[in-house]
C-alpha positions, 0 to 999 in steps of 0.5 A: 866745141866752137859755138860761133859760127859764120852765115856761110856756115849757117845756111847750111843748117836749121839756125838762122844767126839773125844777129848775125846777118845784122852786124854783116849787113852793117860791115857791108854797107860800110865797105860800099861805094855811097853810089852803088848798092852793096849787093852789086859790090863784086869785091865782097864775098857772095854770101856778104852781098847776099846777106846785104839784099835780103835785108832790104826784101819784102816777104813778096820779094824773098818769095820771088826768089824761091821759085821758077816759071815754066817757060818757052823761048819764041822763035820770032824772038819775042819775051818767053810765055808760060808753056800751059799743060796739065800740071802748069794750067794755073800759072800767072802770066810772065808779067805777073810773076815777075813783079816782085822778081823770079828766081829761075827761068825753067828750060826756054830752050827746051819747051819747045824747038826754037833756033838758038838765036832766035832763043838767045834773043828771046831770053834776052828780052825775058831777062831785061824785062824781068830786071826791070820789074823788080826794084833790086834789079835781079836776074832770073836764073836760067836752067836746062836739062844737059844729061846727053848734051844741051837739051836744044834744037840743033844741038849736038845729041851726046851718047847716053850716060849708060855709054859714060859708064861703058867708056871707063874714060872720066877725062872724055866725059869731063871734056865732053860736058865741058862742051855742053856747058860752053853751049849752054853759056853761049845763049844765057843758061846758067845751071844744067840739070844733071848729071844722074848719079842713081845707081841702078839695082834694078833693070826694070827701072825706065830711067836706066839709060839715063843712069852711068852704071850699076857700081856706086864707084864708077857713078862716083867718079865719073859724076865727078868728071861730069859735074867738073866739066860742068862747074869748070865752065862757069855753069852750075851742076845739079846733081839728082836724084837725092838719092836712091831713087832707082832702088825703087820697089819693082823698078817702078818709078816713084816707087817706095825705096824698101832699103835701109841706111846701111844700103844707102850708106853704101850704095846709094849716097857715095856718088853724090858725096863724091861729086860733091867733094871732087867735083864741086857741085853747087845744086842738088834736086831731090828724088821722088820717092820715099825711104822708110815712108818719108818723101825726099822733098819733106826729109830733112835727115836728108836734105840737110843732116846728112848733105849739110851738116854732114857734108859740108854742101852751102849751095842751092837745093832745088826740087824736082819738078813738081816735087813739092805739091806731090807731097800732098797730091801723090805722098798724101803727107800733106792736105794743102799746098801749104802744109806741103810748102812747109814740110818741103822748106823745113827740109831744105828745099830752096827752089820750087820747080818748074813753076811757082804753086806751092811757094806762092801764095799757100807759102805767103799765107804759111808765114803771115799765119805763123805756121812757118817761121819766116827765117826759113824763108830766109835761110833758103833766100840767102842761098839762092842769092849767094849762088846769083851773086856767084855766077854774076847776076847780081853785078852792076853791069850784068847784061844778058846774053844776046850773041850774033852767032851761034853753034850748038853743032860744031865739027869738033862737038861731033867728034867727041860724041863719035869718039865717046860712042865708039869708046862705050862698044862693049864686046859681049862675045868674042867670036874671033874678034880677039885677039886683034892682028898686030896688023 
């Protein structure tokens, strides 16, 4: 059995090799040009420039990283704005939660309409902003909803993944999200948040027409060719919901999942190590639900057994929108939001989403009094870091997107959504229709 082990291979589990990081930082240093800082060295690996940054943060700056604003583009083209509702009425504003720095921007686009130029210069503007505030200079990065094509105004409305599942055709959509992916590059977003590779056992499930199909095969491969287009493209993919989400009790959402390891061994989990290993997914987002009384976003036989250890996956976990204060709110496994940070970063959850709660101050707290390990917070920073320097935020030169022209709606996308469409009839009856005359 080897003992020693890589950061790269570390991340993925519970240990933290400090001395490792340490001799790393060290070999990085020594390899950098004296004028610019090591983590903006694009010829070192993105785990060595990771390790490189987080060595100079502060615990407020580490936590900066791990969490998300919930934000709206504005149409005049001015900096993005917390959108206020029920669950984000606390939120500080932009200029406050960006003055240690801010790990992920949550849908610009999609929060309200807004034209894509108008976005595009928006976001811009928020990422200059953001860059200035912070002393390392580090970029937000920016995620969307993607399932049925970039979630804009003006883009280009895909068929359903119902439809993926009814086309038996993994090269179409693996075209098909190549095109959303290039849309979503176009104007400064950086991660989609699909696909969803829940296998359906229930018909009475509400998120049906959001899932490919009722075999775990077909999920698995046309996932793959989603998640392909996808990475394939620069963007990173996230696949959700990890996993057996819509094996829920009565097909209610958020239901308890009454399933044992055996079914999720077989029915639940293939698509999701598929993409994985075929597709090359670089995010995952846990499910809602609990398996066996234990909530996805406080599992770490999950979260990081079974997807790190097992699996082999390095990248970046994020949570479901609003998962981690759920833990205390709905699962009622936690009595404040910092037993519930806890529990979630212990399991493997890196990024909280939509909004900075949890990650916040009841985290801060959670490491100043002891009650988690402040290696944790590491682990979890230098993988959100790795995926940033991975996708060029982390580079000397980054300059956001802020494009003249641009086309979410193009003839061609189009066509390949009529084409998709078309591919997906399925004949249910045949009432003469069949055979076709050679005619």
């Amino acid at each position: 059995m080897r003992h020693e082990r890589t950061v790269s291979e570390c991340i993925g589990t519970n240990d933290v090799p400090t001395d490792e990081v340490t001799v790393m930082v060290e070999n990085v240093l020594a390899q950098s040009p004296a004028l610019e800082a090591p983590w903006q060295n694009s010829t070192l690996s993105p785990i060595e420039r990771a390790a490189a940054l987080l060595a100079e943060m502060t615990l407020e700056e580490k936590l900066g990283q791990l969490v998300g604003l919930w934000v709206g583009a504005d149409e005049s083209g001015g900096e993005v704005a917390p959108n206020m509702d029920d669950m984000t009425k606390d939120l500080p504003t932009f200029a406050d939660a960006i003055t240690h720095g801010l790990g992920q921007l949550t849908r610009p686009f999609g929060t309200a309409p807004v034209s894509a130029k108008a976005g595009a210069r928006s976001l811009a503007q928020s990422q200059r902003a953001i860059v200035a505030a912070n002393r390392f200079g580090i970029p937000a990065q920016v995620h969307e909803e993607c399932l049925a094509g970039f979630a804009a105004w003006g883009a280009t409305a895909y068929p359903v993944p119902l439809a993926w599942g009814a086309s038996w055709n993994p090269e179409l959509v693996e075209f098909m999200a190549a095109e959303i992916a290039r849309s979503m590059r176009a104007v400064g977003v950086h991660q989609g948040l699909a696909p969803v590779l829940d296998v359906v056992r229930d018909y009475r499930w509400g998120r049906t027409e959001e899932a490919i199909s009722e075999d775990p095969l077909l999920v698995g491969i046309l996932g793959s060719a989603y998640v392909r287009g996808i990475e394939g493209e620069g963007l990173v993919a996230t696949l959700k919901h990890f996993a057996g989400y819509s094996g829920s009790r009565a097909g209610r959402n958020h239901a308890p999942v009454p399933v044992g390891w055996r079914e999720l061994a077989d029915v639940f989990y293939p698509p999701f190590e598929m993409a994985l290993r075929r597709g090359g997914a670089r995010s995952v987002m846990n499910s809602y639900s609990e398996v066996d009384g234990v909530p996805a976003a406080a599992d770490v036989d999950r979260l990081t057994h079974l997807l790190r250890e097992t699996w082999g996956f390095s990248g970046v976990v994020v949570a479901d929108y609003f998962a981690i204060a759920f833990l205390r709110t709905m699962h009622e496994v936690a009595q404040t939001d910092g037993e519930a940070a806890v529990l979630a970063l212990t399991a493997g959850i890196d990024v909280e989403l939509p909004s900075v709660s949890t990650y916040g101050a009841p985290l801060t707290e959670a490491v100043s009094s002891g009650a988690v390990d402040e290696a944790l917070v590491d682990r979890a920073v230098l993988r959100v870091l790795a995926q940033k320097a991975e996708i060029g935020l982390l580079d000397a030169d980054y300059e956001p997107e802020r494009p003249d022209v641009i086309e979410l709606d193009t003839a061609q996308q189009r066509n390949t959504a009529l084409q998709l469409a078309r591919e997906a009839i399925v004949l249910l009856t045949n009432n003469g229709a069949l055979p076709l005359a050679p005619s």
